[in-house]
C-alpha positions as CSV (number, residue, x, y, z in Angstrom):
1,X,4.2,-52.2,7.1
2,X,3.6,-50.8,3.6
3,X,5.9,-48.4,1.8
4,X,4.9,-44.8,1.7
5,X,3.5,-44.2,-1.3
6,X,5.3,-41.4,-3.7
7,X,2.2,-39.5,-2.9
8,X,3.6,-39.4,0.6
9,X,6.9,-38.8,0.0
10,X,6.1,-35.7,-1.7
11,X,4.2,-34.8,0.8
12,X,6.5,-35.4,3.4
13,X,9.1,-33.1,1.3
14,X,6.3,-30.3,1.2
15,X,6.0,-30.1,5.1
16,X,9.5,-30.6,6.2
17,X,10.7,-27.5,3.1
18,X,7.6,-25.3,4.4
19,X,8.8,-25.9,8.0
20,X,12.7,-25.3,7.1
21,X,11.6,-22.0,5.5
22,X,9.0,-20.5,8.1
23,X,12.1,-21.1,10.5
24,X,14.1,-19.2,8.2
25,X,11.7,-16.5,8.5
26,X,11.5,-16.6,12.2
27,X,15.4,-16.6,12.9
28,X,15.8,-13.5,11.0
29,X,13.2,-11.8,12.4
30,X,10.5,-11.7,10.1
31,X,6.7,-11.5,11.6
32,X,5.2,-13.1,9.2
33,X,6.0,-15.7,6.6
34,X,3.2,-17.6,4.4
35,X,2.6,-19.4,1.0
36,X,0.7,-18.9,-2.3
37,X,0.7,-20.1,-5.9
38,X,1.4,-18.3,-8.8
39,X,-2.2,-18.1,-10.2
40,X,-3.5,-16.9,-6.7
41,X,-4.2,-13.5,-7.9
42,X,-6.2,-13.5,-10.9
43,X,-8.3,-10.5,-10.1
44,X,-5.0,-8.3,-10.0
45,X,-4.4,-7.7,-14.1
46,X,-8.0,-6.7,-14.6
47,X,-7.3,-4.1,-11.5
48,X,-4.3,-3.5,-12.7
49,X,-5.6,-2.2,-16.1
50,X,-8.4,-0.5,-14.9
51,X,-5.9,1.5,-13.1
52,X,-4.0,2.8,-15.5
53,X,-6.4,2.7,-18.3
54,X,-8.0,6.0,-15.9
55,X,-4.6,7.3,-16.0
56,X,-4.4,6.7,-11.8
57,X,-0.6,5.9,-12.3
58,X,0.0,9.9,-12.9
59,X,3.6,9.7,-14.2
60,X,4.8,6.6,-13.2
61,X,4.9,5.0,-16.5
62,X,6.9,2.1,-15.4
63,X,3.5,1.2,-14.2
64,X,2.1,1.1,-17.4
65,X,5.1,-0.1,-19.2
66,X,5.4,-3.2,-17.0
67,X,1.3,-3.4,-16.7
68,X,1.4,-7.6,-18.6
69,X,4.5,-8.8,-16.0
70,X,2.8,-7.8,-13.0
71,X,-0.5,-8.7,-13.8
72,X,0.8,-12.7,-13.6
73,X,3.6,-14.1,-11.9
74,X,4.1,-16.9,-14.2
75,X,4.9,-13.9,-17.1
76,X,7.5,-12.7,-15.0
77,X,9.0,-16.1,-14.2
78,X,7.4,-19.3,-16.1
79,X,8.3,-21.8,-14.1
80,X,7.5,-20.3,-10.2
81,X,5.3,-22.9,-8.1
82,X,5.3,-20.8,-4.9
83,X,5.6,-18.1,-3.8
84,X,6.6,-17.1,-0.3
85,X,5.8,-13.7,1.2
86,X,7.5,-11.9,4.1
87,X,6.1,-9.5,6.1
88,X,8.3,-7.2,8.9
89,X,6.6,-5.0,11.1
90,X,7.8,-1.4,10.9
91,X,5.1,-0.2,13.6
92,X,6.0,3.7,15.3
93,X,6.2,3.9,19.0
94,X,3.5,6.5,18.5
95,X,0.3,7.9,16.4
96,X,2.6,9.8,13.4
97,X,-0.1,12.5,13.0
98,X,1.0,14.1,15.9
99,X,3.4,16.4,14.5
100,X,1.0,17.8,11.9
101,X,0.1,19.9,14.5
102,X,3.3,21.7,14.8
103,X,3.5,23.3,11.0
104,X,7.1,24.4,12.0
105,X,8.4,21.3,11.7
106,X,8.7,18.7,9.3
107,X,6.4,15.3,8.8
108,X,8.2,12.5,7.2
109,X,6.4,9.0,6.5
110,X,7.3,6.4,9.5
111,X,8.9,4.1,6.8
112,X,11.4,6.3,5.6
113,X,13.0,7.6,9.1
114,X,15.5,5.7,9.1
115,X,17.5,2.5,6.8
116,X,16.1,1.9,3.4
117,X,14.2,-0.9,4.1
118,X,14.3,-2.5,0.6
119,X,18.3,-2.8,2.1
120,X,17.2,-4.3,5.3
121,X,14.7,-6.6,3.6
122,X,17.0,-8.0,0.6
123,X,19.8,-9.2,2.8
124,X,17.6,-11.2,4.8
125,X,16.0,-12.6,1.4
126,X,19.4,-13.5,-0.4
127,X,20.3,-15.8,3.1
128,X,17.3,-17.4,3.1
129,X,17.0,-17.8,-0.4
130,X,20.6,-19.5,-0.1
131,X,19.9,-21.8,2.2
132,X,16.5,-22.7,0.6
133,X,18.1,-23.7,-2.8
134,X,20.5,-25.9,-1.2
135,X,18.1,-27.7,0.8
136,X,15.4,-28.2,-1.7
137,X,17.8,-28.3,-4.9
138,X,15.4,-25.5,-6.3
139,X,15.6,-22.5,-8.7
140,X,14.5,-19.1,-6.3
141,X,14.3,-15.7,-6.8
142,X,13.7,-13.1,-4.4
143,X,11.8,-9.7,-4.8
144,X,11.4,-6.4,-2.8
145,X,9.7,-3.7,-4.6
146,X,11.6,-2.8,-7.2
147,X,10.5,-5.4,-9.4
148,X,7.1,-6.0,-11.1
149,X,5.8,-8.1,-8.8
150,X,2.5,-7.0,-7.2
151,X,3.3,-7.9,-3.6
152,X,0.2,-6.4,-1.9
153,X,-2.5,-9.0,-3.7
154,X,0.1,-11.7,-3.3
155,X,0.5,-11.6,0.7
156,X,-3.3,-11.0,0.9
157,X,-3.7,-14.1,-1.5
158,X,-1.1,-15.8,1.2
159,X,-3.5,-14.8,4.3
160,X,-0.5,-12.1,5.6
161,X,-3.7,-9.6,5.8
162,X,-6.2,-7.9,2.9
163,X,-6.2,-5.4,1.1
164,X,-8.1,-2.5,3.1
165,X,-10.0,0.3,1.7
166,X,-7.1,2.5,1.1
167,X,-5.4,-0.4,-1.4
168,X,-2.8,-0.8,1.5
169,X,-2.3,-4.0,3.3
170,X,-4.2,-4.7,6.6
171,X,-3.1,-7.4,9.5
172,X,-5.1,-8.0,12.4
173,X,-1.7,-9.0,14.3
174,X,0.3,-5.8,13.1
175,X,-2.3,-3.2,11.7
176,X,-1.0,-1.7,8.9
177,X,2.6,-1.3,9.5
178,X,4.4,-3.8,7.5
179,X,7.0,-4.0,4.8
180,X,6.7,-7.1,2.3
181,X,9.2,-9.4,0.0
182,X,8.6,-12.5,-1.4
183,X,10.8,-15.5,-2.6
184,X,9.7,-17.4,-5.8
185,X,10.8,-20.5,-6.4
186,X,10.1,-23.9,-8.3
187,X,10.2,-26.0,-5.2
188,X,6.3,-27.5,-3.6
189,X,5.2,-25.9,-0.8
190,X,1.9,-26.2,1.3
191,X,-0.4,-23.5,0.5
192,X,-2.0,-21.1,3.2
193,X,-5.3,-19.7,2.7
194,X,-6.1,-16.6,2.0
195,X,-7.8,-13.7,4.9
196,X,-10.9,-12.1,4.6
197,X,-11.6,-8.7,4.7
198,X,-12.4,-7.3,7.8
199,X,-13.2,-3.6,7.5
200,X,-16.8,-3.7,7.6
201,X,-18.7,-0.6,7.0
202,X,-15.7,1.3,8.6
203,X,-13.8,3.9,6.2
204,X,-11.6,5.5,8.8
205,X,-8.8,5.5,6.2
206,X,-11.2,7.2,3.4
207,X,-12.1,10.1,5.5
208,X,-8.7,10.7,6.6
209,X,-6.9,11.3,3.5
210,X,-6.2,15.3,3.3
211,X,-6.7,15.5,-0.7
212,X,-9.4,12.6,-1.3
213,X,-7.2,10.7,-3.3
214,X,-9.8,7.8,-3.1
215,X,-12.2,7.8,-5.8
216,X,-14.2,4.8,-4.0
217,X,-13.6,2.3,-1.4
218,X,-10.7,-0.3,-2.6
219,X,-9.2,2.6,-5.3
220,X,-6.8,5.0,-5.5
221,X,-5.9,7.5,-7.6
222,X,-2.5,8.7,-7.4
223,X,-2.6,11.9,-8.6
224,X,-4.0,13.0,-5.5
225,X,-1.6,11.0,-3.5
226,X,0.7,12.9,-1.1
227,X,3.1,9.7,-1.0
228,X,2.9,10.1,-4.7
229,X,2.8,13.7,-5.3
230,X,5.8,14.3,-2.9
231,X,8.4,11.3,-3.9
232,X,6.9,10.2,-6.9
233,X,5.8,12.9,-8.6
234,X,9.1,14.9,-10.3
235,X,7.7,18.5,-11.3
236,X,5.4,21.0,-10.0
237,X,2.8,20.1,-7.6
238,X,-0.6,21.1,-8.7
239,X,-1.7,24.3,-6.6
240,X,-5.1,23.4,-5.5
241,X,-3.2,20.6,-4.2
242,X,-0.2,22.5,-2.2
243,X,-2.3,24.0,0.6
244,X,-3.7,20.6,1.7
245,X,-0.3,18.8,1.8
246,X,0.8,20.9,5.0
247,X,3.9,19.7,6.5
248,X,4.3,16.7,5.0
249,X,7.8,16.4,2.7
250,X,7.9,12.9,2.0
251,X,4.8,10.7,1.9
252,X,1.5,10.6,3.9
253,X,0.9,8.1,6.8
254,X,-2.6,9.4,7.4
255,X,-4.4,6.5,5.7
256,X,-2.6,3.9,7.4
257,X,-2.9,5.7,10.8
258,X,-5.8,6.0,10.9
259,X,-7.1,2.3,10.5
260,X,-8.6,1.0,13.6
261,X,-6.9,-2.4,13.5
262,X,-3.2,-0.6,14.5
263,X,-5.0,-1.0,18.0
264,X,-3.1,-4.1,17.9
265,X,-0.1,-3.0,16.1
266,X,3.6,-2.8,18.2
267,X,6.5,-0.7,17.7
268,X,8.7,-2.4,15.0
269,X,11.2,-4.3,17.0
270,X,13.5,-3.9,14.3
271,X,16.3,-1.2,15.4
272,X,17.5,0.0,11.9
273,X,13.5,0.7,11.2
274,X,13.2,2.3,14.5
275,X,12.9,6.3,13.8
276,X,16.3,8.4,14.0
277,X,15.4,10.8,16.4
278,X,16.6,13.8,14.1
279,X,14.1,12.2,11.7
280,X,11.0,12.2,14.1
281,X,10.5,16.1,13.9
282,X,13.0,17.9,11.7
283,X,12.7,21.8,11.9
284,X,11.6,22.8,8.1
285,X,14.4,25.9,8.6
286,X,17.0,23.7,8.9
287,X,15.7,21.1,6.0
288,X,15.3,24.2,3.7
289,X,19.1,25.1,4.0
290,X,20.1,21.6,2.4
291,X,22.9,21.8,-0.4
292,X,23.2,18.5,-2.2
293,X,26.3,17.3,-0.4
294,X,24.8,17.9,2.9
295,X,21.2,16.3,1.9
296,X,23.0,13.0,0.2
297,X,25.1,13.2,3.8
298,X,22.2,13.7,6.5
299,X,19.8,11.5,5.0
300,X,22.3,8.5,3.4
301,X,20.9,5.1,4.1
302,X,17.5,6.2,3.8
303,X,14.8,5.9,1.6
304,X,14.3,9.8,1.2
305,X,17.7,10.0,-1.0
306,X,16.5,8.3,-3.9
307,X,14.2,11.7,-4.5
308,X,17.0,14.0,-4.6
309,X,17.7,17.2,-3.1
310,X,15.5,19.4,-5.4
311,X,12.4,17.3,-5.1
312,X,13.2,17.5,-1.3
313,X,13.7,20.9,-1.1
314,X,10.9,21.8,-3.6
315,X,8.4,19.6,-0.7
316,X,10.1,21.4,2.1
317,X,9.2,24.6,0.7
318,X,5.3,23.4,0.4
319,X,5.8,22.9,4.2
320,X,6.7,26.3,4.8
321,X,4.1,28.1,2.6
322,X,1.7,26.0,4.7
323,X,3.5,26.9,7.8
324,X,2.6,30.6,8.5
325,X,6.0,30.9,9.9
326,X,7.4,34.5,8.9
327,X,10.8,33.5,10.1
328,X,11.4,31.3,7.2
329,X,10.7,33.9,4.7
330,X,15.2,34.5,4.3
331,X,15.5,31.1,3.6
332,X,12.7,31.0,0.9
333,X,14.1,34.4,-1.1
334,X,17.5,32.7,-0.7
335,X,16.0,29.6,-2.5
336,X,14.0,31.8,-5.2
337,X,17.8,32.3,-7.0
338,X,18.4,28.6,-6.7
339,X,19.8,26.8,-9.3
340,X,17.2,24.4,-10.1
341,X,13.5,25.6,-11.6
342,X,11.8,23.0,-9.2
343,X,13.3,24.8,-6.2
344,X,12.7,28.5,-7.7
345,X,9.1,28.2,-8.5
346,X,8.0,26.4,-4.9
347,X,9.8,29.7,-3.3
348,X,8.1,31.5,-4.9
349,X,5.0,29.8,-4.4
350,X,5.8,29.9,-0.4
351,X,6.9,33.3,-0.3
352,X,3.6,34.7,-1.9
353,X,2.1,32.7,1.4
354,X,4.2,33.8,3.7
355,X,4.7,37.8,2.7
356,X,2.2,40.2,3.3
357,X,0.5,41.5,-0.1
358,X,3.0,44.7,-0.5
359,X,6.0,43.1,0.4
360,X,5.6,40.6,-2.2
361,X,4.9,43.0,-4.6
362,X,8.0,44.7,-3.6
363,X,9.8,41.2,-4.0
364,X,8.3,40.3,-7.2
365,X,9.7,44.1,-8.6
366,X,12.7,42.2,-8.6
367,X,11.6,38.9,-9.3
368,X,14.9,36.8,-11.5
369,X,12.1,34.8,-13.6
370,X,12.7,35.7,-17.9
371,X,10.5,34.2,-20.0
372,X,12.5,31.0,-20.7
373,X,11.9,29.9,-17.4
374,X,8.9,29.1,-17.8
375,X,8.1,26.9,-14.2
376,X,9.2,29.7,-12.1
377,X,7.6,32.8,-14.5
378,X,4.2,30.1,-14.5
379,X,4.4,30.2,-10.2
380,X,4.5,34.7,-10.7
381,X,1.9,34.2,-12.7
382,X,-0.3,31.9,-10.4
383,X,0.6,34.4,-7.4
384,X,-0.6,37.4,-9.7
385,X,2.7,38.7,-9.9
386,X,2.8,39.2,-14.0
């Protein structure tokens, strides 16, 4: 009987690493787990740049700053020769538009209800990443968001789903609820195909959005983002924009919920991505009383902290100048002497919403704003106070 040939032999390594590491995958509890090259994406720089070239990226200049690292994996790491993404379902046990009906109380995005899942995500990352090095005597690296590494075309590229209409990733196992990381490493892998796009003439997602944030099918812009414009996003919201936020403090799930292929999704399975049940349908009264001890306290562990308490605050006061709720109006003067300029300016905002035309007037006869405070004395002006 012949001797394999080196061909075979290296072929034989390829199967038995891509096996080890889908097993990997599976044992800590990943959904998906598949495999592309580093020149997979070469569509994604030329998007990429058309992006921010129309200024799309609003303030997040990182974006912009980073634009020739994420536009080719090989830039970010020369010597990557695949490239395995992760996928974990973070699915809610139920359709997250519900509450939008209840302007009383507060929406927050599914992902963010409960652990930070860049935390829950990483761990699992650096073990397999370990135990992949050792076995293959490879270089890795592993990646969950926070560098530039342009995840979505990646796990589209490696057949986890496509990239839907909204820019968002789409699985016909798990909808459009899943979070992503990816290991690079230098080791051979087999290579999984890529998905096709299944969305058809549907645009679900596109007609849902509350502010028309896409511009066409397969683009976004940004600046008309509530995700963006509510954790991104660090000054004033643009009014024309306020009114159609509503209830929703941190992010927007209205896209993603609204995609047909979630028909199929399940609830994550995952307990620290579960929703924390004070989480599900905070009361905006409560969220507006927030000091920054007690927000870094109720909400440590999750990804809302990283905004701060006066971006939070500023967001829950859009809430309750949406809300028609005269019972918050205490809370809202209380905030109008706050320490920060983000935070004055949105009560006043909300309590030229929520006051009847006189009483405001009454209120603004007092108004704190002086002329170097120029955010708050810009929101008197826009409520025709000055």
């Amino acid at each position: 009987m012949p001797a394999p040939t080196t061909e075979a032999k290296e072929q034989k390594r390829r199967d038995t690493l891509t096996a080890f590491v889908r097993a990997e995958a599976q044992a800590l509890g990943f959904d998906l787990c598949r495999i592309t090259q580093p020149d997979s994406i070469p569509e994604a720089k030329k998007r990429l740049d058309e992006f921010i070239d129309a200024g799309r990226h609003g303030t997040m200049e990182w974006m912009a700053e980073t634009r020739e690292r994420r536009g080719d994996p090989r830039t970010l790491w020369s010597d990557v020769k695949s490239i395995v993404v992760f996928a974990l379902n973070y699915g809610p046990g139920e359709d997250p538009r519900g509450i939008l009906a209840k302007p009383d109380k507060a929406a927050i995005s599914v992902y963010a209800r409960n652990r930070d899942y860049h935390d829950v995500i990483k761990g699992r990352l650096k073990e397999i990443a370990t135990r992949f090095a050792a076995r293959a005597g490879a270089d890795v690296k592993v990646f969950v968001d926070t560098a530039p590494v342009m995840e979505k075309p990646l796990a589209a590229a490696a057949g986890i789903g496509w990239q839907g209409k909204h820019t968002n990733l789409v699985s016909r196992v798990h909808g459009s609820w899943l979070f992503l990381g990816s290991m690079f490493t230098t080791a051979d892998l087999n290579i999984d195909g890529p998905d096709i796009d299944h969305c058809g003439s549907c645009r679900a997602c596109l007609d849902a959005c509350p502010t028309n944030a896409f511009p066409a099918p397969y683009q976004i812009d940004a600046r008309r983002c509530i995700s963006y414009l509510t954790i991104e996003h660090k000054g004033p919201i643009d009014p024309d924009l306020r009114p159609l936020i509503g209830n929703r403090i941190y992010g927007c799930d209205d896209c993603l919920a609204a995609c047909p292929w979630n028909k199929f999704a399940s609830e994550a399975s995952e307990m620290k991505l579960q929703a924390r049940e004070d989480l599900k349908e905070p009361a905006i009264e409560d969220l507006l009383a927030l000091d920054d001890p007690t927000f870094r306290t109720f909400f440590s562990g999750t990804p809302v902290k990283r905004i701060g308490r006066d971006r939070f605050v500023r967001n829950a006061l859009i809430a309750a100048g949406n809300s028609g709720d005269r019972r918050l109006i205490a809370r809202c003067r209380e905030l109008s002497a706050d320490p920060s300029p983000v935070v004055r300016g949105m009560a006043v905002w909300a309590l030229a919403r929520l006051m009847e035309a006189g009483e405001f007037s009454g209120f603004a006869a007092q108004r704190p704003a002086s002329e170097s405070d120029s955010d708050v004395l810009n929101e008197w002006r826009l409520a025709g106070a000055t």
